[in-house]
VEXDREN-2710 file (C-alpha; in Angstrom, 1 decimal):
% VEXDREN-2710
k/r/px/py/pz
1/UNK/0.0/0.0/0.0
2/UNK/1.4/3.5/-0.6
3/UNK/2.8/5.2/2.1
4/UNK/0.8/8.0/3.6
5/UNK/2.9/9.0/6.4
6/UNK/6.1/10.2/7.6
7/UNK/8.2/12.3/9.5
8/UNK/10.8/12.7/11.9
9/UNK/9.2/10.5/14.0
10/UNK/9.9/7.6/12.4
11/UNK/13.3/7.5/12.8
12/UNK/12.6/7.1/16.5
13/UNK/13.7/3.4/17.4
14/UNK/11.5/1.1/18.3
15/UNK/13.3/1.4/22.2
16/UNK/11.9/4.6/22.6
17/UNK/8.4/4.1/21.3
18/UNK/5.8/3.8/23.9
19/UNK/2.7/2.1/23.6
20/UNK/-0.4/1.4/25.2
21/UNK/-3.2/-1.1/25.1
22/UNK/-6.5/-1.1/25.3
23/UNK/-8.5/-4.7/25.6
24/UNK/-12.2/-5.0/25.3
25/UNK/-14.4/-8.1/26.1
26/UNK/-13.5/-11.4/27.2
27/UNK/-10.6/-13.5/29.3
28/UNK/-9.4/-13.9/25.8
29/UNK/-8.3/-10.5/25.0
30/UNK/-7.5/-9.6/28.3
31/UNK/-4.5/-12.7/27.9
32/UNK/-3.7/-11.3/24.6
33/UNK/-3.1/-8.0/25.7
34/UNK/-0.5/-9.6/28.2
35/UNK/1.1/-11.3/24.8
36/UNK/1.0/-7.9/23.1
37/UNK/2.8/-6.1/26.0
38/UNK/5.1/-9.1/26.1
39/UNK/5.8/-9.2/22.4
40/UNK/6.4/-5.4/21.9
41/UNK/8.6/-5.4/25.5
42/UNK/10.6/-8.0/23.5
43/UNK/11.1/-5.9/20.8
44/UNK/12.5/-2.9/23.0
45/UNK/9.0/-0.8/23.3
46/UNK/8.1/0.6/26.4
47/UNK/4.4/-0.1/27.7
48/UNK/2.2/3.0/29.4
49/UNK/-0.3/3.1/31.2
50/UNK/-1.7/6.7/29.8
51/UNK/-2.9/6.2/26.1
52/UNK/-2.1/10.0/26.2
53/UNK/1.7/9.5/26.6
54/UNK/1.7/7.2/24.0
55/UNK/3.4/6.7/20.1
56/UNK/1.5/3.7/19.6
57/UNK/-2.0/2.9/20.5
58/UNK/-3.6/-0.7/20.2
59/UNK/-6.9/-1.9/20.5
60/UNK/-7.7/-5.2/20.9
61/UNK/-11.4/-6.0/20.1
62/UNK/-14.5/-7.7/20.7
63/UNK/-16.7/-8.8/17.6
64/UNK/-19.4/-11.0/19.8
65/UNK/-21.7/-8.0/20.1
66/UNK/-23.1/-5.3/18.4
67/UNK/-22.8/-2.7/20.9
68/UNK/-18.9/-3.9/21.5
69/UNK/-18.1/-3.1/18.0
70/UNK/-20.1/0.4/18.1
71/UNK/-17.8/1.4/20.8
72/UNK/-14.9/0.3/19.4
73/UNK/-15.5/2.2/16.1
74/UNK/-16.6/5.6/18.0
75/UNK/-13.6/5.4/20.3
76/UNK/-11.4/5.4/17.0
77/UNK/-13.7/8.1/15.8
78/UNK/-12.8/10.2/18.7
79/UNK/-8.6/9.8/17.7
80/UNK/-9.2/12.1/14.7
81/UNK/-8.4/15.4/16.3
82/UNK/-5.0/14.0/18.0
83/UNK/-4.1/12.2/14.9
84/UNK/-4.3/15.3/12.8
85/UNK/-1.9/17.5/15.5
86/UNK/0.1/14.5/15.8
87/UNK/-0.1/12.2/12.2
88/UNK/2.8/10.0/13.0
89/UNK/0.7/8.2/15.8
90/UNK/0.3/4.8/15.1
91/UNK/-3.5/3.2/16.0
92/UNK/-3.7/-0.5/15.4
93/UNK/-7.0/-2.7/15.4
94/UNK/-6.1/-6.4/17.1
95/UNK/-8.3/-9.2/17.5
96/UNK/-11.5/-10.4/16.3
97/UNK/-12.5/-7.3/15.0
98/UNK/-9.0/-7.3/13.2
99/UNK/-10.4/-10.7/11.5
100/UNK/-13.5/-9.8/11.1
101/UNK/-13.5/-6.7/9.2
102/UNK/-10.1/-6.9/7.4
103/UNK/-8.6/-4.4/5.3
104/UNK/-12.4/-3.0/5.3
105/UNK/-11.6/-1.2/8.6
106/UNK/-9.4/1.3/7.2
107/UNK/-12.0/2.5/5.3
108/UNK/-14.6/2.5/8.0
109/UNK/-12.0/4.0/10.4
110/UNK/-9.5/6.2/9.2
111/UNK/-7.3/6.7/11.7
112/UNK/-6.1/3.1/11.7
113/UNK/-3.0/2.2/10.3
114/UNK/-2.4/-1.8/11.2
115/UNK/-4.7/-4.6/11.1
116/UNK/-3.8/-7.6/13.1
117/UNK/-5.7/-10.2/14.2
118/UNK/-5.7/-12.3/16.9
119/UNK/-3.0/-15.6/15.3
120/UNK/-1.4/-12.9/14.2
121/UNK/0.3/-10.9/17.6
122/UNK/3.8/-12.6/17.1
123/UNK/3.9/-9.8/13.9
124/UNK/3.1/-6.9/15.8
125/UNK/6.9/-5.6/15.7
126/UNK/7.0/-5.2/12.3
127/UNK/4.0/-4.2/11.6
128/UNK/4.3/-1.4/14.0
129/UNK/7.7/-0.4/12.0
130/UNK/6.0/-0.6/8.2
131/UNK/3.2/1.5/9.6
132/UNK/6.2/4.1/10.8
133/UNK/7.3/3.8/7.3
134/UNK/4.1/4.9/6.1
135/UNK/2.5/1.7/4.6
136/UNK/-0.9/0.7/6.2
137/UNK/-0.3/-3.5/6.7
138/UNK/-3.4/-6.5/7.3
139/UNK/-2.4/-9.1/8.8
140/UNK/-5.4/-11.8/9.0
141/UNK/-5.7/-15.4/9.8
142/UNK/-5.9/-18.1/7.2
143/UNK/-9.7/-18.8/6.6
144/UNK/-11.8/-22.0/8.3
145/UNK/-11.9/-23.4/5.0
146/UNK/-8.0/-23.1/4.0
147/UNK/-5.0/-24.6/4.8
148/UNK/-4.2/-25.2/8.7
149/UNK/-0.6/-24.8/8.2
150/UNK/0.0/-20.8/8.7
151/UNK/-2.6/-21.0/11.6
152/UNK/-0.2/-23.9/13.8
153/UNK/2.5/-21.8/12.6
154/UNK/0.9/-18.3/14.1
155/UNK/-0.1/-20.4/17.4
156/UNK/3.3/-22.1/17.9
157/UNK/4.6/-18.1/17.5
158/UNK/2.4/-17.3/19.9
159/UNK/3.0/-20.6/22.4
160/UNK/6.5/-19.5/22.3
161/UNK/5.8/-15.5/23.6
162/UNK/3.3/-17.2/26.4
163/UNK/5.3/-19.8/27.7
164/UNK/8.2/-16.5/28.1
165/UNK/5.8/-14.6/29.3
166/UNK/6.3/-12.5/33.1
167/UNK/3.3/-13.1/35.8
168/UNK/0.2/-10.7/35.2
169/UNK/-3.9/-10.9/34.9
170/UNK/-6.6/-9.6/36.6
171/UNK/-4.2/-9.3/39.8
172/UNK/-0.3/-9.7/40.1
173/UNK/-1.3/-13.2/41.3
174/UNK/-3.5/-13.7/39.0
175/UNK/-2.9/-15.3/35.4
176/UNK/-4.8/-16.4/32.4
177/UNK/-3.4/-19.8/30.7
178/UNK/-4.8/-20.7/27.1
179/UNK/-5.7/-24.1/26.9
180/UNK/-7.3/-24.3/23.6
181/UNK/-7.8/-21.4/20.9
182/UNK/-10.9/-21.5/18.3
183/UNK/-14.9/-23.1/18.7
184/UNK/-16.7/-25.3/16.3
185/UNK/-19.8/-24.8/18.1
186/UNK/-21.6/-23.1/15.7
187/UNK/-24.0/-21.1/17.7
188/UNK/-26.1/-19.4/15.2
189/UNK/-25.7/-16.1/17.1
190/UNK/-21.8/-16.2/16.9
191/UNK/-19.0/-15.1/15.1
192/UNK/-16.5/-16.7/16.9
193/UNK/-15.6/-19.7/15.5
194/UNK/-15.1/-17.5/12.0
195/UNK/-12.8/-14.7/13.7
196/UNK/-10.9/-17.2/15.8
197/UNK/-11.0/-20.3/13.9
198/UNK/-11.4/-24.2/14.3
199/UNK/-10.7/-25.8/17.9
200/UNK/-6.9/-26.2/18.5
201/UNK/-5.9/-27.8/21.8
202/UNK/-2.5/-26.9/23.2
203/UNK/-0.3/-29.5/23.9
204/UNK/-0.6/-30.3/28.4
205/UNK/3.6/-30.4/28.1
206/UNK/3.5/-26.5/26.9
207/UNK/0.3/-25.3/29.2
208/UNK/2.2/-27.1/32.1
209/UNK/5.6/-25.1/31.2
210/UNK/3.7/-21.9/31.3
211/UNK/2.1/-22.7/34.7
212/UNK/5.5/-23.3/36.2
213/UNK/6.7/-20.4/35.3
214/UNK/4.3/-18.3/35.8
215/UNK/3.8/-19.6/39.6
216/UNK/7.4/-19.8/40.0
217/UNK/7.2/-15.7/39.5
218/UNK/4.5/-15.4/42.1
219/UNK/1.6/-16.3/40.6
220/UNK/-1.0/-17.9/42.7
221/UNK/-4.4/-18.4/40.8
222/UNK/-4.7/-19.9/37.3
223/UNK/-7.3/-19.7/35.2
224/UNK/-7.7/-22.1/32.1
225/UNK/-8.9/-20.5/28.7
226/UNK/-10.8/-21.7/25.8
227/UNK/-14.1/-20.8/23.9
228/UNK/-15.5/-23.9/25.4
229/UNK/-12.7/-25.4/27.1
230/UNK/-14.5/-28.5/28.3
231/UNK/-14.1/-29.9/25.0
232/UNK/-10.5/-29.6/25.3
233/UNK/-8.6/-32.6/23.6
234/UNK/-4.7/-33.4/23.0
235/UNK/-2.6/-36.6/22.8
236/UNK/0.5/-36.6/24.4
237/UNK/2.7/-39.4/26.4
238/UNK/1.0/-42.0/24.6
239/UNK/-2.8/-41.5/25.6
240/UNK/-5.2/-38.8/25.3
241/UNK/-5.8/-36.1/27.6
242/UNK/-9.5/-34.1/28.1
243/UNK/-9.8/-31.2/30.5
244/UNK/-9.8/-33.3/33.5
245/UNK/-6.4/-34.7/33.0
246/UNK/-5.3/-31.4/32.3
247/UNK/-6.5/-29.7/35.5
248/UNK/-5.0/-32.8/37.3
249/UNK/-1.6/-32.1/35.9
250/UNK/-1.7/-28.2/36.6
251/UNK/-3.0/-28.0/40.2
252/UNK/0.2/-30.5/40.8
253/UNK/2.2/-27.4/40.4
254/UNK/3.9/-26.8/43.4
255/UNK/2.5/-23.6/45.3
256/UNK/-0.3/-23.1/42.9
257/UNK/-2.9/-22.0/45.2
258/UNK/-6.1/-22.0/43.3
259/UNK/-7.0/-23.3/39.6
260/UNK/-10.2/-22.1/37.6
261/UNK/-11.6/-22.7/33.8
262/UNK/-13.8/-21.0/31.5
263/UNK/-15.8/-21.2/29.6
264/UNK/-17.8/-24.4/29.4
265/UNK/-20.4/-25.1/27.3
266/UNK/-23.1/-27.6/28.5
267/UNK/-22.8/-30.3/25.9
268/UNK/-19.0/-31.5/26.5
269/UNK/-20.2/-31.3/30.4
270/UNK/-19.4/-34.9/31.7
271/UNK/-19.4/-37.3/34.8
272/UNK/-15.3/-37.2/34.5
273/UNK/-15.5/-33.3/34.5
274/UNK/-17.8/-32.7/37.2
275/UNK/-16.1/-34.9/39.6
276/UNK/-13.1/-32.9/39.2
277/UNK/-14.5/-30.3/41.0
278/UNK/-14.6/-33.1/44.2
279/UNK/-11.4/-35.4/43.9
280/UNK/-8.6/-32.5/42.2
281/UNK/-7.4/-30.0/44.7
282/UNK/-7.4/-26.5/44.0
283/UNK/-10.0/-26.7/41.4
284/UNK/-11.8/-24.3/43.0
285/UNK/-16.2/-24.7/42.9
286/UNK/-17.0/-22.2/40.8
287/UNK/-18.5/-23.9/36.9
288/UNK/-19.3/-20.6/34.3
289/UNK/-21.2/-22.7/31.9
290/UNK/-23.9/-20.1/29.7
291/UNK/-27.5/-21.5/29.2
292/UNK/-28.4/-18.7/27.2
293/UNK/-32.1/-19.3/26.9
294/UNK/-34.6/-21.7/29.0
295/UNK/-36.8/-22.1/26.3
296/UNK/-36.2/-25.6/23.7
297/UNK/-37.6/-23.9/20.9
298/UNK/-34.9/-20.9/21.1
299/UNK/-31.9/-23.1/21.8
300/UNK/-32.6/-25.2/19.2
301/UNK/-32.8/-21.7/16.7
302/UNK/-29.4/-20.5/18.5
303/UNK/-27.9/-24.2/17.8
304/UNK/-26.6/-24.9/21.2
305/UNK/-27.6/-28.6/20.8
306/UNK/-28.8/-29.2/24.2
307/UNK/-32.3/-28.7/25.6
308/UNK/-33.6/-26.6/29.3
309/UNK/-33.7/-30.3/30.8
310/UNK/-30.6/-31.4/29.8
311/UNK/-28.7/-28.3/31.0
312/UNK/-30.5/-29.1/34.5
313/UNK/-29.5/-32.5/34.6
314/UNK/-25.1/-30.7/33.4
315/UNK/-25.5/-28.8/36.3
316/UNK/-27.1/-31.6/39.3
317/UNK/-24.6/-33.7/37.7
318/UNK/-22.1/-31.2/38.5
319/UNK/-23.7/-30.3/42.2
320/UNK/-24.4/-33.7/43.5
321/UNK/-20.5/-34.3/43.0
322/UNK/-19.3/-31.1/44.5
323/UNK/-22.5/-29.6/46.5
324/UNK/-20.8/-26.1/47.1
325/UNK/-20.0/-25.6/43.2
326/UNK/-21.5/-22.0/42.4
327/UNK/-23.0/-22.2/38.9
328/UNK/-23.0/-18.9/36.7
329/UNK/-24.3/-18.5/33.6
330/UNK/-25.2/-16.0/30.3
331/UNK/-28.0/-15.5/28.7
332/UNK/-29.5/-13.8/25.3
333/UNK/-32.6/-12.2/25.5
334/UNK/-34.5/-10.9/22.1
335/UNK/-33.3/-13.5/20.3
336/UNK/-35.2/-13.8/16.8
337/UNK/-38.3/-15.8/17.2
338/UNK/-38.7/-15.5/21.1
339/UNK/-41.9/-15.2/22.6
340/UNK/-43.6/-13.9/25.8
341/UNK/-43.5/-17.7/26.6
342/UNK/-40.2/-18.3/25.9
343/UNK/-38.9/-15.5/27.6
344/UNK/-41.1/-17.3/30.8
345/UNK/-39.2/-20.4/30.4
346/UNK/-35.9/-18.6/30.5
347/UNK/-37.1/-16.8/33.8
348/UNK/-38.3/-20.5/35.3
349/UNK/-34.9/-22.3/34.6
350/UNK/-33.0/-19.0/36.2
351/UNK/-35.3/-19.8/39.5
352/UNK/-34.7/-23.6/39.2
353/UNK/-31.1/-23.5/38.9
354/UNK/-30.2/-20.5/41.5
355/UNK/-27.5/-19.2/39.8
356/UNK/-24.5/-17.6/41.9
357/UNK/-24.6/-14.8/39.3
358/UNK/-25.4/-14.2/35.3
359/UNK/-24.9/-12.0/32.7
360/UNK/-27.5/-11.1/30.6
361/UNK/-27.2/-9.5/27.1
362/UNK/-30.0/-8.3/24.3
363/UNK/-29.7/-9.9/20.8
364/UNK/-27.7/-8.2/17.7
365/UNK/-27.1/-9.6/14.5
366/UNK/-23.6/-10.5/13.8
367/UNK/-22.6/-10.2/10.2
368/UNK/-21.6/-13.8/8.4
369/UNK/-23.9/-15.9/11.4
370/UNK/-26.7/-18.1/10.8
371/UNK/-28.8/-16.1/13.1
372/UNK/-28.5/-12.7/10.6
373/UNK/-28.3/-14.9/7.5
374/UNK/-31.4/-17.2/8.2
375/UNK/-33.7/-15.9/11.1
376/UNK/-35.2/-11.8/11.0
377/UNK/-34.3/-9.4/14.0
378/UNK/-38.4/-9.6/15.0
379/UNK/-38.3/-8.9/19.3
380/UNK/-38.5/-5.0/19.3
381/UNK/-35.9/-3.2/21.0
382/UNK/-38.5/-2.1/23.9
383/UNK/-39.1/-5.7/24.2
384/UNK/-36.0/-6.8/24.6
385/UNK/-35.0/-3.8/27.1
386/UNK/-37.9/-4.9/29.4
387/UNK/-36.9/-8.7/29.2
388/UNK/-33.2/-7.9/29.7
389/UNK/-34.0/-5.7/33.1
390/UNK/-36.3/-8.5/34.1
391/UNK/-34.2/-11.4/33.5
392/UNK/-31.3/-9.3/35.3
393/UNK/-33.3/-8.5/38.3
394/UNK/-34.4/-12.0/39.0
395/UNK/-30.9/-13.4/38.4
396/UNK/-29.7/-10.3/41.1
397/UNK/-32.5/-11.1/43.6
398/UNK/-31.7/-15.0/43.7
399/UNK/-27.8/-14.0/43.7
400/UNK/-28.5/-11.8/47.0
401/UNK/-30.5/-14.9/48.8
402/UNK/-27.9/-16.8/48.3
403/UNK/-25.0/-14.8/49.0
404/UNK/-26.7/-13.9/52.3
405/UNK/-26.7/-17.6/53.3
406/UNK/-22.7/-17.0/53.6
407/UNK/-23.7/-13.9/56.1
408/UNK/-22.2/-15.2/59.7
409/UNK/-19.7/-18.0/58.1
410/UNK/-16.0/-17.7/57.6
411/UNK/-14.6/-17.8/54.4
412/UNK/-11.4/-18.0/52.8
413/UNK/-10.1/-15.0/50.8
414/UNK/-8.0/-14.5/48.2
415/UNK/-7.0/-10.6/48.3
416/UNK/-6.7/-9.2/44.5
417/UNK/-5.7/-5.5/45.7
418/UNK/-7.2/-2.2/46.7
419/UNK/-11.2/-2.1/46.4
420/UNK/-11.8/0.4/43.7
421/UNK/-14.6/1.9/45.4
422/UNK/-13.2/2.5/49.4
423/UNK/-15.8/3.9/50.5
424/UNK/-17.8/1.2/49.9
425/UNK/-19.0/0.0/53.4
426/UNK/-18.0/2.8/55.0
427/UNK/-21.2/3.0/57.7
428/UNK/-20.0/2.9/61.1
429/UNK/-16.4/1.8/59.8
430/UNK/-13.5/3.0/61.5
431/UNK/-10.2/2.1/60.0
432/UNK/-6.9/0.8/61.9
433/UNK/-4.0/2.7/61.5
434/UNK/-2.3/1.9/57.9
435/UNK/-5.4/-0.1/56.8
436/UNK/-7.5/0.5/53.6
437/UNK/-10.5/-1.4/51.8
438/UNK/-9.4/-4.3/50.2
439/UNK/-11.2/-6.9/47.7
440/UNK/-10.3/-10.5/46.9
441/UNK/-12.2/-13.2/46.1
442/UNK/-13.7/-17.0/47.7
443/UNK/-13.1/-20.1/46.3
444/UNK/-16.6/-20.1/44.5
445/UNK/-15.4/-16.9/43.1
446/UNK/-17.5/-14.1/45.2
447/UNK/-16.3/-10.6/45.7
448/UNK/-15.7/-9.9/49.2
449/UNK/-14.7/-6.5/50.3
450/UNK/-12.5/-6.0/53.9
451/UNK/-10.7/-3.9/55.6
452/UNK/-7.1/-5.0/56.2
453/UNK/-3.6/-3.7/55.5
454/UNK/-1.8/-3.9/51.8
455/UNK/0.3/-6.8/52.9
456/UNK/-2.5/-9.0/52.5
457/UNK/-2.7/-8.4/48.7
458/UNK/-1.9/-11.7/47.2
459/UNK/-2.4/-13.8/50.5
460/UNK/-5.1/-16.2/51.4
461/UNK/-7.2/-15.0/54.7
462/UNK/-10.1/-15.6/56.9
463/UNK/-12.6/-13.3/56.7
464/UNK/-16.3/-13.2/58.7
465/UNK/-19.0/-12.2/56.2
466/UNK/-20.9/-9.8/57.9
467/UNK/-23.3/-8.1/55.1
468/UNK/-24.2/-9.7/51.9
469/UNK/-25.7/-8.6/48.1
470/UNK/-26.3/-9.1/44.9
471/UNK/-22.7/-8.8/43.8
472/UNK/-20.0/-8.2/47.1
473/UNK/-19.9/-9.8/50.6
474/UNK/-18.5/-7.4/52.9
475/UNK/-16.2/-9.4/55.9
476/UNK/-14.1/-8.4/58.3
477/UNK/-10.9/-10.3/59.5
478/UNK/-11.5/-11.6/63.2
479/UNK/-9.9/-10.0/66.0
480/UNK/-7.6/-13.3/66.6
END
């Protein structure tokens, strides 16, 4: 592509470039953006935490929603002004959007000069320094339908930055491990499985490396990735390994404190799995497995390949092995087709199962799925509005039940950092000397809010939960 920019700015090297990330959406992105930092760190780049003090700016994107890809767009809208008083920034679109759109999203946005997507983050050095030089360089993932070869190519690159990786997620003992990359699910809704590609499992030998190193620099909970990670497959040693093998292997890392997976999807839910939660220590009871409708007449439209009673029978399977396992789950409300009654049988499973918490999300067509090719958008937006705060008010009301049941118990705390809101709970609350408002997490994975001091960030402690809602349990450390 011709060049379009220059200046004296591009003789800068890449060492003093700094560059900050922006991740929308899912665990997904937020593991990528580690590899990104990691992969530009490599290359000499320093990353910032201001997007303002920044020569390069990268956006990695979400393509599942509508909305997500609205924001995304008027956020790059809103770069015009600096790019025209400074036109040797460089703005790069990452991720599923990257895939998704192509070399169409320099057109749409202007301001962007590179297009990577997601197999494609091992590139980002040079094509950082050919958009410098003025060219405007795609870089997409081979198609479903081609050749796998550049696609085990692009995830052994990227295998190779993880395993290297420094300790970082959510928390600084916190870290997110991909265990397998692409779906074949199919959900009609979806565009996954085209912007990410076909199921690819990593090999246990490389996940386990990366665990070891990354609790070996501090690290203390682990999360397992994949689009439906339950379906995770791999041969190695001589036998096949599923998920459960895999979570066997990794919580025998030494000092690992907790281990967590997501996301599950209800069909590849078995005996073996569930009992995992019981017999593997540090798997920790917490099972995010979406049901996104109640109603058999809408999942069998959305392609989920399951029905309401056999999602009840994943999770009693997965409760009558491991009793204390809290269930959470998401749900799609508008989705084409759905009536009054089916909307009612979404609201009677959410009662049934209790769910420890939910996300709920209204229905937009998604360019290249079967949903917007086959089935018209027919729930009216004020329809879906009402349905979506009344799905999300009965999910928060049976949420607060059952988080008050934990209101006089101890429970055992994981502190994350600093609460972000510290005047939270701050009725009657008087503070010891060098203490602030911290917030961690239990094993089932609820936010619980404490005072303590900053010493305990990282630590397991026992905390008293003495108030209780929808979302945090507040506790207080005992005197002894």
């Amino acid at each position: 592509m011709a060049p379009r920019r220059g200046g004296a700015y591009n003789d800068l090297p890449m060492d003093a470039l700094r560059v900050h990330i922006t991740a929308y959406g899912c665990q997904m992105n937020r593991l990528d953006a580690a590899l990104v930092a990691e992969v530009m760190q490599a290359a000499g780049a320093l990353i910032v935490a201001d997007a303002a003090e920044a020569d390069v700016l990268l956006y990695l994107t979400c393509a599942v929603r509508g909305h997500a890809e609205d924001r995304v767009f008027s956020n790059l809208g809103a770069l015009a002004a600096r790019k025209r008083r400074r036109p040797d920034l460089v703005v790069g679109l990452l991720g599923c959007m990257a895939q998704e759109h192509g070399e169409a999203a320099l057109a749409r946005a202007p301001v962007v000069d590179l297009v990577c997507a997601p197999g494609r983050l091992a590139d980002l050095p040079d094509l950082v320094a050919r958009a410098r030089a003025g060219e405007r360089p795609v870089a997409l993932d081979p198609r479903r339908e081609e050749s796998d070869a550049g696609g085990a190519a692009s995830d052994a690159a990227l295998d190779r930055i993880a395993v290297g990786r420094a300790p970082g997620g959510e928390w600084p003992g916190q870290a997110y491990v991909v265990a397998m990359r692409g779906c074949d699910n199919f959900c009609a809704y979806c565009v996954v499985p085209y912007v990410r590609g076909p199921e690819r499992s990593r090999p246990p030998e490389t996940i386990l490396e990366e665990a070891r190193r990354l609790v070996g620099g501090g690290v203390r909970e682990i999360t397992l990735l994949g689009q439906a990670v339950n379906r995770y497959q791999a041969a190695s040693g001589g036998r096949a390994w599923d998920l459960a093998d895999l979570l066997a292997a990794v919580a025998a890392v030494p000092d690992l404190a907790r281990l967590r997976f997501v996301t599950s999807h209800p069909g590849a839910m078995t005996p073996r799995l569930a009992l995992a939660f019981r017999d593997v220590p540090h798997v920790m009871p917490h099972l995010h497995m979406p049901a996104q409708a109640g109603s058999d007449a809408v999942l069998r439209r959305m392609n989920r390949g399951y029905t309401a009673a056999e999602y009840a029978a994943r999770v009693a399977m997965v409760r009558e092995a491991a009793p204390g396992v809290a269930v959470v789950s998401d749900f799609i409300v508008g989705f084409p087709g759905e009536t009054a009654a089916d909307f009612e049988a979404t609201l009677d499973l959410v009662r049934r199962m209790r769910f420890a918490a939910g996300f709920v999300f209204k229905y937009s067509p998604r360019p290249g799925t079967a949903a917007a090719r086959e089935f018209p958008d027919d729930v009216p937006a004020d329809q879906k509005r009402r349905r979506h705060q009344a799905l999300s008010e009965a999910i928060a009301a049976i949420a607060a039940e059952e988080n008050r049941r934990f209101v006089g118990r101890r429970v055992r705390v994981l502190v994350e950092g600093a609460s972000p809101r510290p005047n939270l709970h701050a009725a009657g609350r008087r503070l010891r000397p060098g203490w602030g408002q911290l917030r961690g997490r239990t094993p089932c994975h609820r936010l619980v809010v404490l005072d303590g001091p900053p010493e305990l960030i990282g630590r397991e402690v026992e905390a008293e939960v003495v108030e209780a809602g929808a979302v945090t349990m507040f506790g207080r450390i005992p005197e002894e």
